[in-house]
Steps between C-alpha positions, in 0.01 A plus 500: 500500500730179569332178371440218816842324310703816510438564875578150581834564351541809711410339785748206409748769467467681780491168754832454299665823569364489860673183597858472621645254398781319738749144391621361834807255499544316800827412684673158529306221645167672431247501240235692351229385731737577818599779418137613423401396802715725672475776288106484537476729813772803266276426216130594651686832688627606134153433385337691763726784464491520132159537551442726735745763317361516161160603363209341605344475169829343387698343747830311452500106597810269534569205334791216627655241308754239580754338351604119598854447492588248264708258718410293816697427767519144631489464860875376444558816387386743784804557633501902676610724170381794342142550642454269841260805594284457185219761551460474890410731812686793640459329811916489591444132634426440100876562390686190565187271361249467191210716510138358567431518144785309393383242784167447342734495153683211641184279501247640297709680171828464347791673605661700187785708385619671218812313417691247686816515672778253660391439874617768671563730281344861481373683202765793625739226495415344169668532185207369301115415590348188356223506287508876472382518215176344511426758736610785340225347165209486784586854618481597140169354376335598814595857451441473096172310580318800741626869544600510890535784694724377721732189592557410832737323547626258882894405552566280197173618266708842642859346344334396197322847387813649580707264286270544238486949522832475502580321141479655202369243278239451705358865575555584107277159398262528770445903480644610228200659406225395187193345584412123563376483171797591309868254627352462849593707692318684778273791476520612817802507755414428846503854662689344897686239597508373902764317554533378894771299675702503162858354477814559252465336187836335444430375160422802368699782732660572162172656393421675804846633521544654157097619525686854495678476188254384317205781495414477145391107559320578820194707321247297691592652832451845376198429301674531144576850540826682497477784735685692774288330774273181469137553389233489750309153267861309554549181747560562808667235768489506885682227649326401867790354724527399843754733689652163606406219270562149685493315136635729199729776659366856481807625286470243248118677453679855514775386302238401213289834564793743457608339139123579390538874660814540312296502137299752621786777636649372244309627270396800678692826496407628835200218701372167500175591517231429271335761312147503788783526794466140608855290520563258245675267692392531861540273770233416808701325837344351738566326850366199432670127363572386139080508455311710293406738781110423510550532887654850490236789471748794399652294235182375393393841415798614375502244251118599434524824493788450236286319264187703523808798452613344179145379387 
């Protein structure tokens, strides 16, 4: 019979195991508190669904976190680049002005980003982000700090992740597999990424572009394994896009996507399917603006039903 201490434990355990785990990274001229705001509403329909689909005695609960980007823009500095729709409605009226929640950011919060830029410059444009760095090191002790589930990612936190999949030194140090307790390196790889309203890394299309040649370096995408067709435990991506994005152009998004699909045909002697029949890389379009598509219910359960898929 378990001792009071020992079923503690399990019941530590299990709450552990039952929780899914999500990192959010917010888009240009939000924050963390923004873009949990907004996010509140996707959050407590995960929750409930989660719920209601797995055991009663043991249900599954979700858990968000958010990232602040590390720089803030001074109102000098808010001229209309990169994400002028920061998290915002679906509402078409919302696509040539800030969203409400970057209205309340403009007197309440600070406005962030993830690097700087010239005025007027776009991070497709760019040939270098400021500051990049310092957000690739948060991105990395956030995910060495807790084992996520998921990252979703918004516009630039969307450029970022994908800058960051995308380079080998990074993947290898970040999930190169060993344990926490032994170089530092994570002990579990986030099983999805959600990348919406994405845009073409310039700084790094080098990366993306060779992603193909390089199989033996990109490990992390198909779990560590070397086999005719990914495993069902590796990463998966779906990309959420706008069919026509008024802020970051839809092929810029679909430009990024396909260079991720390529590693997986590439490596794949007849599908690009995972080993459970779910697409690695799949993608989830939607009528709406450059938002997350809160406002949209069939992309709101696609993207649901994804996660609770790869869960």
């Amino acid at each position: 019979m378990a001792t009071p201490q020992q079923q503690q434990q399990q019941i530590t355990s299990d709450a552990h195991e039952n929780m899914v785990r999500i990192l959010c990274l917010h888009g240009k001229y939000d924050n963390a508190e923004t873009f949990k705001t907004f996010l509140t509403p996707f959050r407590r329909e995960l929750e409930a669904k989660l719920v209601a689909t797995t055991s009663f005695e043991n249900p599954k609960h979700v858990q968000f976190d958010y990232l602040d980007a590390p720089f803030i823009i001074g109102e000098a500095q808010g001229e209309k680049n990169d994400d002028m729709i920061a998290t915002g409605s679906n509402n078409p009226s919302s696509r040539t002005r800030p969203s409400a929640a970057t209205s309340v950011n403009t007197n309440t919060h600070d406005k962030r980003e993830w690097w700087t830029l010239p005025p007027g410059v776009r991070s497709f444009e760019a040939t270098e982000y400021g500051g990049f760095q310092q957000s690739a090191d948060l991105v990395e002790k956030a995910i060495l700090n807790k084992n996520y589930d998921f990252i979703l990612c918004h516009s630039q936190g969307s450029i970022l992740m994908a800058s960051l999949l995308c380079n080998p030194v990074w993947t290898r140090r970040v999930f190169g597999g060993g344990t926490r307790d032994n170089g530092g390196i994570s002990s579990k790889k986030p099983k999805g990424y959600i990348l919406n309203g994405c845009a073409w890394p310039k700084p790094f299309e080098e990366y993306l572009e060779n992603l193909h040649e390089n199989d033996a370096s990109w490990s992390w995408l198909l779990g560590g394994m070397d086999q005719a067709s990914p495993p069902a435990s590796s990463p998966k991506m779906l990309f959420v896009m706008a069919r026509d994005d008024p802020v970051n152009p839809t092929k810029g998004a679909e430009r990024v996507r396909d260079c991720f699909r390529k590693v997986v045909v590439a490596t794949s002697s007849s599908s690009p399917l995972s080993g459970d029949g779910l697409v690695a890389v799949d993608t989830c379009y939607h009528d709406g603006d450059h938002s997350f598509p809160v406002n949209d219910k069939e992309a709101m359960e696609h993207i649901m039903h994804w996660i609770m898929d790869v869960v």
